[in-house]
C-alpha positions as CSV (number, residue, x, y, z in Angstrom):
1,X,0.0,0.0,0.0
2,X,1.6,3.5,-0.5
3,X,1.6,6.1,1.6
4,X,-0.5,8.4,-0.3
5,X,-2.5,10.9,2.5
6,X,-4.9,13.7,1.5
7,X,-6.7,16.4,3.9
8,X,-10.1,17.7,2.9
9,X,-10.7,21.3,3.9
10,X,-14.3,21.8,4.3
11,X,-16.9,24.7,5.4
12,X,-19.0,22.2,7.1
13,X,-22.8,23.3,7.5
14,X,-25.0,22.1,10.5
15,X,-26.3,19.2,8.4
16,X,-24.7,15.8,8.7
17,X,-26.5,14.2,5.6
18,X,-25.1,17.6,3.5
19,X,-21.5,17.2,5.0
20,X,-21.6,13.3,4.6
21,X,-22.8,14.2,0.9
22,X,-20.1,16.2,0.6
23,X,-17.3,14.4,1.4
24,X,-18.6,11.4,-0.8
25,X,-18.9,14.0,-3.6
26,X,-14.4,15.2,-2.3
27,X,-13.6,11.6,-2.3
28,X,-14.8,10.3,-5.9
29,X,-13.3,13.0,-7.5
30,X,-10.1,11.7,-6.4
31,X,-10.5,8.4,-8.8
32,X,-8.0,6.7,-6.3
33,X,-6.8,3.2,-7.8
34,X,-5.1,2.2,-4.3
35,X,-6.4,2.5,-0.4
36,X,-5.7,6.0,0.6
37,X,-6.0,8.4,4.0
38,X,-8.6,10.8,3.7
39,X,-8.1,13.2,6.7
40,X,-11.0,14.8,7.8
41,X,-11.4,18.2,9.8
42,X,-12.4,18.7,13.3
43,X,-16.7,18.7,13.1
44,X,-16.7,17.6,10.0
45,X,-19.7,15.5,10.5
46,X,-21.7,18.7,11.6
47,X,-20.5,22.5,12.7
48,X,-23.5,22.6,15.4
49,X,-25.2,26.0,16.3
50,X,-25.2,24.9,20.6
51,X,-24.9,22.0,22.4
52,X,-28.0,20.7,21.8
53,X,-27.3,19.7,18.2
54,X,-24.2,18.0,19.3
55,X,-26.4,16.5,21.7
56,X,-28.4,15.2,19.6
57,X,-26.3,13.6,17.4
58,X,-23.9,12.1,19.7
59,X,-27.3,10.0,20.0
60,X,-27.1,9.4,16.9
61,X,-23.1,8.6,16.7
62,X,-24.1,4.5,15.5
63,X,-25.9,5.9,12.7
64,X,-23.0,8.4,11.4
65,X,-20.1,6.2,12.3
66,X,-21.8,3.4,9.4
67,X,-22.6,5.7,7.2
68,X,-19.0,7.3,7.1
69,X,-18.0,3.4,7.3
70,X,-19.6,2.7,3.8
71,X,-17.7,5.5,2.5
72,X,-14.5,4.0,3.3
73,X,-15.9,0.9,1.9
74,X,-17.2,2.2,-1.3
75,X,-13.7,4.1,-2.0
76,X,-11.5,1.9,-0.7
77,X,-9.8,4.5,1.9
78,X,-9.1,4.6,5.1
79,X,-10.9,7.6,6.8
80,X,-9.5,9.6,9.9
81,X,-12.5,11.3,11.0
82,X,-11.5,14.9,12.7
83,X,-14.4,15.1,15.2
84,X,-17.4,14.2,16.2
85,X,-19.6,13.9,18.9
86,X,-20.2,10.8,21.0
87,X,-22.1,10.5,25.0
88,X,-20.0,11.0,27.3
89,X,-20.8,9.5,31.2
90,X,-21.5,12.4,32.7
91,X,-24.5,13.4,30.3
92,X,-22.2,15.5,27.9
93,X,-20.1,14.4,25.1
94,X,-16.6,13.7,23.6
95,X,-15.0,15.4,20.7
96,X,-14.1,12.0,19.2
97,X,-11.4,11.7,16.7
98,X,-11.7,8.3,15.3
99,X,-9.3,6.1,12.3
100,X,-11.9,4.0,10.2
101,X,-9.7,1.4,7.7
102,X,-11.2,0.7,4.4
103,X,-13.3,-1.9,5.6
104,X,-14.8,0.5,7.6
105,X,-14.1,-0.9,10.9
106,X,-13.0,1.4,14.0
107,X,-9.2,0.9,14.6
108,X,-9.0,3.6,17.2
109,X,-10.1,6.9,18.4
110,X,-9.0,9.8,20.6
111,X,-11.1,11.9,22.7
112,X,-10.5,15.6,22.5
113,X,-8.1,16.3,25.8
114,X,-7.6,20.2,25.6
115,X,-11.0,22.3,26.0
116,X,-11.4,25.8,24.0
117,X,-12.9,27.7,26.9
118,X,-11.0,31.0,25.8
119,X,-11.4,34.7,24.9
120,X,-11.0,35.6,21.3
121,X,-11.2,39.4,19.3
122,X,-13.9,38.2,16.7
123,X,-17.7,37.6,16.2
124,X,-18.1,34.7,18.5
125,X,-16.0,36.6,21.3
126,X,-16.5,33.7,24.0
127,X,-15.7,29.8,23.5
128,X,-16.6,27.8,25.8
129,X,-16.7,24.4,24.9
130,X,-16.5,22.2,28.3
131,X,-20.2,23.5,28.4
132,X,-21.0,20.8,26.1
133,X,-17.9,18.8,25.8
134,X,-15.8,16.4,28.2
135,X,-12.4,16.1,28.2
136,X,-10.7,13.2,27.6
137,X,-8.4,10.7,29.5
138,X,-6.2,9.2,27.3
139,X,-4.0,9.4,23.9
140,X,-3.7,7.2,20.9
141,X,-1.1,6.4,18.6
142,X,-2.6,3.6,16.0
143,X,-0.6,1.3,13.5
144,X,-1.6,1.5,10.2
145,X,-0.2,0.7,6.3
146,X,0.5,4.5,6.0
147,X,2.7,4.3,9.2
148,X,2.3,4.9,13.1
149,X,-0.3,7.4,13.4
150,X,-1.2,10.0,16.4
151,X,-4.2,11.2,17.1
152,X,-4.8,15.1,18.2
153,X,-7.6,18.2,17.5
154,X,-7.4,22.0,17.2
155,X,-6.5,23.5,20.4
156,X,-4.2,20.3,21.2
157,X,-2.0,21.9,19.2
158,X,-0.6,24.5,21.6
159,X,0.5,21.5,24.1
160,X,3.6,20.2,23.5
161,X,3.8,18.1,25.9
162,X,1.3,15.7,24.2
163,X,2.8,15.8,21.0
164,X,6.4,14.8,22.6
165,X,4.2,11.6,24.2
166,X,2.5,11.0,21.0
167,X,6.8,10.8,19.7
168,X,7.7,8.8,22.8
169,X,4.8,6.2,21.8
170,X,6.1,5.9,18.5
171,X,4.3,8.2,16.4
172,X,5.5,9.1,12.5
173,X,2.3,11.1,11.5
174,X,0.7,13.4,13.5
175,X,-3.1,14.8,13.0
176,X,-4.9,17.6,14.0
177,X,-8.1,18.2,12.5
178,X,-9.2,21.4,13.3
179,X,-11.6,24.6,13.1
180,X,-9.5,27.3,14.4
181,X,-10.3,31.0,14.4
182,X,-9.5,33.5,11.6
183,X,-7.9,35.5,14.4
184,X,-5.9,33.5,16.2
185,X,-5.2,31.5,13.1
186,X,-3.4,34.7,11.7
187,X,-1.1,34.5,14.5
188,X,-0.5,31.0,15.0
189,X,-1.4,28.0,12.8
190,X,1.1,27.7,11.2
191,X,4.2,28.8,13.4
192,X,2.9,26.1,16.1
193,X,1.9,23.2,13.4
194,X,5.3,24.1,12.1
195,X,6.9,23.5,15.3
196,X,4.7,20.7,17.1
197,X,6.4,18.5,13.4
198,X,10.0,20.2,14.0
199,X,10.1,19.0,17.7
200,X,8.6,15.7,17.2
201,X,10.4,15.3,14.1
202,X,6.9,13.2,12.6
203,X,4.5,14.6,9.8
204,X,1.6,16.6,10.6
205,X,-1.8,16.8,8.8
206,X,-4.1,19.6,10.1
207,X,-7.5,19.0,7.9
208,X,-9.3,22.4,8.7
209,X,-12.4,24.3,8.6
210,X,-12.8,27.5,6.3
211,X,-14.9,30.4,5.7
212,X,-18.0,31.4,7.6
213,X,-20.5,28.5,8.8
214,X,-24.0,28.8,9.9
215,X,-23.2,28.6,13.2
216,X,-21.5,32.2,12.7
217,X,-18.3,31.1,13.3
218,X,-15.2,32.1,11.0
219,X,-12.3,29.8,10.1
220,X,-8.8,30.1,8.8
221,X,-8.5,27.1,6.8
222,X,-4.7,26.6,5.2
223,X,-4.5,23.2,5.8
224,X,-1.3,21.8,6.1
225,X,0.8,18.8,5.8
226,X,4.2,19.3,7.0
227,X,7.0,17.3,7.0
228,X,9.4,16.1,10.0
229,X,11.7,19.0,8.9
230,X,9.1,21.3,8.9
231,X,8.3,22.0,5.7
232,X,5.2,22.6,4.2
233,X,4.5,19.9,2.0
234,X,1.2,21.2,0.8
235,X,-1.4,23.9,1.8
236,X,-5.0,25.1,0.6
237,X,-5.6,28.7,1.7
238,X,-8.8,29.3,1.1
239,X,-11.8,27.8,-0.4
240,X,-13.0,24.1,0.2
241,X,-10.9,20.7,-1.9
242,X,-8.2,18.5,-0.9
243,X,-4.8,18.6,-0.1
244,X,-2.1,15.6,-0.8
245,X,1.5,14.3,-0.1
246,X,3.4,11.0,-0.7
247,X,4.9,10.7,2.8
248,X,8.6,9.7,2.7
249,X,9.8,7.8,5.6
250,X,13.1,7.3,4.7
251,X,13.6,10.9,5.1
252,X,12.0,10.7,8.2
253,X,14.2,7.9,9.5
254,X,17.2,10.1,7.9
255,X,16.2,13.4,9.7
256,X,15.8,11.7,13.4
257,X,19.1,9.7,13.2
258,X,21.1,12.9,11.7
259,X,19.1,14.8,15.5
260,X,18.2,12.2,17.9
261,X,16.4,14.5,19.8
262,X,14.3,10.9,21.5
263,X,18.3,9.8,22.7
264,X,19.2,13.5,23.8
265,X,15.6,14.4,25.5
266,X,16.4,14.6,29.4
267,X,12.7,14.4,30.0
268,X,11.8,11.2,28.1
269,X,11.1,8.8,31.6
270,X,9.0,11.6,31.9
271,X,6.7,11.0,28.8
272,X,6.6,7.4,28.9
């Protein structure tokens, strides 16, 4: 299998038939002869007005997860789904990241660990999404044909400290779906996706949300895919499509044993 990845950017309604539709429409246009991973943004299953649309379909999370599982049967892809909402114990939800393989069976998923309860200068002004969302508890780095992948989303990004245990744990790729803010997207998308690939020395895809939703909220897009060097590989600005890269892992075998920063780290018995 190769190691062919792509990243849909996507301005994602409140509709999950309409988004589902829409990344059917993304992924036969691709006319892919060989399995694939199609990387999906954070909510890309619905950008909900309030809680109680998540809510809702977080009830509903059986009936989305097959439906996004007979995509990856009908294309023959494996499907890293950015977010979306499942219960939660406490009567809430998780944002839950979850790696579908062309059969469309689960082989893991991540809970969303770092809540975006913060202050931002645009339309939207407060974020506060514990209201509706629970954190959670652990982190995932999954095998797969297109190497060891680990799972992040959005706000994740601005700790380090899981990215260097998502490394520890033997991570190559990286992903970090995500529906950041025009504003602080500006500032800092890609100076920390940048970094969070230099320091770990893996590949990061960051599938994102663009444009203005329903909901009112405004993305950056510019998805990225950079490389353990910290390159960008590829990038979409603006507007909705895909994204691709051919990963190269004997670079990425070449760039850690020219900088073993795993052998050098003073803090590693920390992050294992």
């Amino acid at each position: 299998m190769s190691k062919l990845v792509f990243a849909l950017q996507m301005n994602a309604t409140c509709n999950a038939q309409e988004n589902i539709d829409f990344i059917d429409e993304q992924i036969s246009a691709l006319n892919l002869q060989e399995p694939a991973l199609i990387c999906l943004p954070e909510a890309c299953l619905a950008f909900c007005r309030n809680v109680a649309e998540n809510q809702q379909l977080a009830t509903e999370h059986e009936t989305w997860l097959k439906a996004f599982g007979e995509l990856c049967q009908r294309h023959n892809v494996w499907l890293a789904i950015g977010s979306m909402p499942v219960p939660a114990p406490d009567g809430r939800y998780y944002a839950a990241s979850i790696l579908l393989n062309n059969d469309g069976q689960i082989v893991g998923d991540y809970h969303k660990l770092h809540l975006f309860d913060v202050t931002v200068a645009d339309g939207t002004g407060n974020y506060h999404e514990s209201k509706g969302t629970a954190p959670g508890q652990h982190i995932q780095v999954l095998k797969t044909p297109f190497g060891k992948i680990g799972l992040s989303i959005c706000y994740d990004m601005r700790f380090p400290s899981l990215f260097q245990q998502l490394r520890a744990l033997g991570a190559e790729i990286i992903l970090v779906p995500s529906a950041f803010t025009t504003v602080t997207g500006e500032a800092h998308w890609h100076v920390l996706l940048r970094s969070r690939a230099i320091e770990t020395q893996c590949y990061v895809i960051a599938a994102a949300q663009v444009g203005l939703h329903e909901n009112g909220r405004q993305t950056y897009g510019h998805s990225l895919i950079v490389s353990p060097w910290g390159n960008v590989v590829s990038e979409l600005g603006s507007g909705v499509g895909m994204i691709q890269a051919e990963l190269d892992f004997d670079k990425l075998q070449e760039i850690r044993q020219a900088m073993p920063l795993v052998n050098h780290n003073r803090f590693l018995e920390q992050l294992v």
